[in-house]
N, C-alpha and C positions, 0 to 999 in steps of 0.2 A: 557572530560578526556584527561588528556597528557600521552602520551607515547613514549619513546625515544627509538629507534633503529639505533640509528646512529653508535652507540660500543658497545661491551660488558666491554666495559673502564668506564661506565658512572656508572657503580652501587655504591653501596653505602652499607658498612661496616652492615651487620645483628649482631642483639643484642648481640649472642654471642663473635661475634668475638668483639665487643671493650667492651666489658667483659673481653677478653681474650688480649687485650692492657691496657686495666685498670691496668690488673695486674702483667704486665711482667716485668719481673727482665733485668732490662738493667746496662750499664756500657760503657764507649768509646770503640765505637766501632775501631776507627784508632789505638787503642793501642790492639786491636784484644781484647779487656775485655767487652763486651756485651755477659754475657749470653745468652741470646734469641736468639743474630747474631749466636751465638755458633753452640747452638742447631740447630738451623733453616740451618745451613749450611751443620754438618753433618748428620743432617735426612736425607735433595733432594739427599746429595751426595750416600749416605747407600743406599736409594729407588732404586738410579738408576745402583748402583753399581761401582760409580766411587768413587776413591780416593780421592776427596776433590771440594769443592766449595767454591763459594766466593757472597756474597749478594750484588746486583748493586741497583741503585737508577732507573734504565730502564734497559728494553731488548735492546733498541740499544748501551746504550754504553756493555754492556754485550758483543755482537753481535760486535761491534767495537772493543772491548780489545780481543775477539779471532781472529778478523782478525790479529790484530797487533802483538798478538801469533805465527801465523803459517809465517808471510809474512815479507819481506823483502823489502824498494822500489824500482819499476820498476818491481817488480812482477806481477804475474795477479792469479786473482783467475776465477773460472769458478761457472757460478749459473746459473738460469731461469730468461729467460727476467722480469717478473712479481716478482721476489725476491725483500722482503720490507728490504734487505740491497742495493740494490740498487735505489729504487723508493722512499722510504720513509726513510731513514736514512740522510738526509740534503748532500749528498755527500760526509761522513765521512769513504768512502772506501779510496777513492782521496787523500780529507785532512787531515786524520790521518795516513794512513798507505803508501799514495804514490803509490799505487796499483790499477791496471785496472781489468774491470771485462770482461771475455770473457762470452759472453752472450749464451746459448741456447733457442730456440724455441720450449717449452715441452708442457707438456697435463696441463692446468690447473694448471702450476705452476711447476709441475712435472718434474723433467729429466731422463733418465735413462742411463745404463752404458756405449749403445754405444756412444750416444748421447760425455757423457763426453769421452771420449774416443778422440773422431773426434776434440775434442775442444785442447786436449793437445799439447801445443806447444812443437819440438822437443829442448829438452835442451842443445844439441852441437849448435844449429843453435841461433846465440846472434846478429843476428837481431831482433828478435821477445821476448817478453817480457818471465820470466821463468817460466810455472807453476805450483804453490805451492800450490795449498789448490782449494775444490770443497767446497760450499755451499748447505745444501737442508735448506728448510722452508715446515717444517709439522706443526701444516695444511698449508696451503693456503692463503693467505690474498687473495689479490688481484685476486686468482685461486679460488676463492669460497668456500672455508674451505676444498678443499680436501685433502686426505691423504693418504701417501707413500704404497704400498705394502713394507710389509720388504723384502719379497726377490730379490725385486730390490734395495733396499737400497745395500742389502748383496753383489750384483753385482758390483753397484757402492765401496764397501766398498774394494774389490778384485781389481776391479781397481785401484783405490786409492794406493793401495800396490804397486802392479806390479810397478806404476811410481811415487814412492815415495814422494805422495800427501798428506797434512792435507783434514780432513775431518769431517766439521763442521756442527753442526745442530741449524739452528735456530728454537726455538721449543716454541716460544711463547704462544702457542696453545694445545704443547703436550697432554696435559692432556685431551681435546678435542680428539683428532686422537686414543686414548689411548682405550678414553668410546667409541667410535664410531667402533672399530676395533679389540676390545678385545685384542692387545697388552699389555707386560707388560713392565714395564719400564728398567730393567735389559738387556732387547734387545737391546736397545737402546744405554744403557751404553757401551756394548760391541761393538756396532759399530761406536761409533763416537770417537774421538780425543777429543772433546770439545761441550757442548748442552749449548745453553740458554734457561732457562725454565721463564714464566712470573706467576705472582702469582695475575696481577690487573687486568687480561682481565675475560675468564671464571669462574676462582677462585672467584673473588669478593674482593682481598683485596684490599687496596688504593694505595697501592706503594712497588713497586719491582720487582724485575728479583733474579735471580741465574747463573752463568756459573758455571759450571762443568769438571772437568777433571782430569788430574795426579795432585799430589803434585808439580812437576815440573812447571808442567803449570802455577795452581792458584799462588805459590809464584811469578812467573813472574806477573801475573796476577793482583798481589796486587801494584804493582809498577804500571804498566799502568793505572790501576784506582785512582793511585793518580794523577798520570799524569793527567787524563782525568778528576781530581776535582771530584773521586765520590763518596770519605773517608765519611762517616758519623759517628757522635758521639753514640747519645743515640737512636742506630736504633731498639733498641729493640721491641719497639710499635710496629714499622713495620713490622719486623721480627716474631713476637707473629701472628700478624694478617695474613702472610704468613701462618703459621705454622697450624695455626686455618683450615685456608682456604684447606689446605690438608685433614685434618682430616675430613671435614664435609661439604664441598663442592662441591665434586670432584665428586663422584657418580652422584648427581641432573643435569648435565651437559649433560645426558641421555634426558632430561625436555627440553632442549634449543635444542637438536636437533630434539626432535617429533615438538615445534613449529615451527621450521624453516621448515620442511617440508612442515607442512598442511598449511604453508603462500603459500611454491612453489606450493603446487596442488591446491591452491585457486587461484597464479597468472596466473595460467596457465589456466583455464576456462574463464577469461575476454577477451574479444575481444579486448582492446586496449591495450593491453600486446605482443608481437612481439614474445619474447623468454625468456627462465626462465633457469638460467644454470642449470646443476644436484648438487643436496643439500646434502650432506654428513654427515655436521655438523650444525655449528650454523648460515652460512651464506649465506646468499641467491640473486643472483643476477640475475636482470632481465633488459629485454630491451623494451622499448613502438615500440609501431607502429611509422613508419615516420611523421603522422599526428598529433602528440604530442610532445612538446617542454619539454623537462626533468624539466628543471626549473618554469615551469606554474603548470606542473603537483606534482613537489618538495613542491612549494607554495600552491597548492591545500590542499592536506594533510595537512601541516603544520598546516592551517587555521583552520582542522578540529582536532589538537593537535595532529597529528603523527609527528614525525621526523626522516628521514633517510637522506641518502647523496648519492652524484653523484660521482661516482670512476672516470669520462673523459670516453670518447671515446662510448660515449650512455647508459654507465653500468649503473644505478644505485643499491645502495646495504642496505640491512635489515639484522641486525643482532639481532639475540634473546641473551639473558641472565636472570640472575636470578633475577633481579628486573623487569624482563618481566614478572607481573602476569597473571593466564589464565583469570582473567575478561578486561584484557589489550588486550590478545591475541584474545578474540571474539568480541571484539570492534572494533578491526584491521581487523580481516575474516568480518567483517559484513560491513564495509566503504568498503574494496576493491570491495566485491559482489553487493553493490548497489550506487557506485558510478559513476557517471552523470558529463561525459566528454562532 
């Protein structure tokens, strides 16, 4: 049996949805004439309550056209050490926008409002860079799919004010944090400046992100995405299959997080398992004992058709999703329990 747990990136388009690209009304999209793009823009923006979107080809350049939104260079913006605009975005804080990241040391990804607070540079004092704009990532990549309490968002949202801060969500995940935390999305809208939502990871569709925000913004927004080469023609297909993905996908994401669970409470009874972090959502990460090399034990698996990946620093990480079936998932509980290190 093969089973991949490397992403929730890896799935692959259900019958409906390219039924639902089979037959979608497209048009160029760089001359904003893609129906689909249309639609699909003002649904996320309606759902979330914001004023207008724009359809990217990724979450990170999404993710990089709101940096280049709020900042200016020689600016700094402020995130969690573990933020995938920093670790995972190729360095395109630097390279596109000319902006440092002033880092926090949070729970799991996580910051809160003193935390940013301590980090804001005094803006008379022009020695030190000016800061403009705070990052969160709900859920977690790197933090293990956890997810924000809103009323520390609402904290940090008030701070943000006080010292006249952007304040941006990467939310590649949202819809995760969303099912997992009975949040509605409208919360969300009212607290950020600008959201990237992704639509290829949990969703299931094969390509796309969304930012979000004022009419103000996205028109800026549509210039930096050409800048950044991310204009596409006949995105309708893809846009369809976003769109798809909302409607019929979004609840079963409930599914990916019971089996990431019963993976953590299976890794957790094995003896040569060291530590399992706490599981929230769909991602699950754990640590071997000293006596086991990650990549012997990567290779092991493999052998036996599972695949997951090593995050660095001893993590390795399992992610469930919806082309995880449960004859997949007891295949997996059944090698972890009678596997012979």
């Amino acid at each position: 049996m093969k089973v991949n747990l490397i992403s929730d990136t890896t799935t692959l388009p259900s019958p409906g949805m390219l039924d639902a690209m089979h037959t979608a009304k497209v048009g160029d999209d760089v001359f904003r004439e893609d129906p689909s793009v249309n639609a699909l823009e003002e649904k996320v923006a309606r759902l979330f309550g914001k004023e207008n979107a724009l359809f990217f080809p990724s979450g990170t350049m999404a993710n990089q056209t709101a940096i280049k939104l709020h900042t200016q260079p020689g600016e700094q913006l402020i995130c969690d050490h573990y933020s995938h605009i920093f670790n995972y975005e190729g360095g395109g804080v630097s390279f596109n926008s000319g902006v440092s990241c002033n880092m926090i040391e949070g729970d799991r990804g996580r910051i809160n409002a003193k935390q940013v607070e301590t980090k804001i540079n005094p803006p008379d004092f022009y020695h030190s860079p000016l800061s403009t704009l705070v990052c969160l990532e709900n859920t977690t990549n790197k933090g293990g799919g956890a997810y924000y309490d809103v009323l520390e968002i609402e904290a940090i949202r008030s701070v943000c004010n006080q010292h006249n801060l952007g304040l941006h969500l990467d939310g590649a995940r949202i819809w995760n944090a969303m099912i997992a935390s009975g949040q509605k999305p409208k919360i969300f809208g009212g607290l950020f400046d600008t959201i990237s939502v992704c639509f290829s990871k949990g969703l299931g569709a094969p390509v796309g992100s969304a930012l979000l925000g004022s009419n103000e913004a996205i028109d800026k927004a549509i210039r930096i995405r050409k800048v950044f080469g991310g204009g596409m023609r006949q995105a309708g297909f893809l846009a369809e299959a976003a769109s798809y993905a909302i409607d019929n996908h979004w609840e079963s994401l409930s599914e990916d997080h019971r089996k990431a669970s019963e993976l953590k409470d299976c890794l957790e009874t094995q003896d040569y398992i060291e530590k399992v972090e706490p599981v929230d959502t769909n991602i699950v990460i754990f640590k071997l004992t000293n006596s086991l090399k990650d990549t012997e034990f990567i290779a092991k698996l493999e052998a036996l058709g599972i695949r997951f990946i090593s995050m660095g620093q001893s993590k390795l990480r399992m992610v469930t999703h919806r082309d995880y079936s449960q004859l997949q998932h007891e295949y997996v509980l059944e090698i972890i329990k009678t596997l012979k290190l």
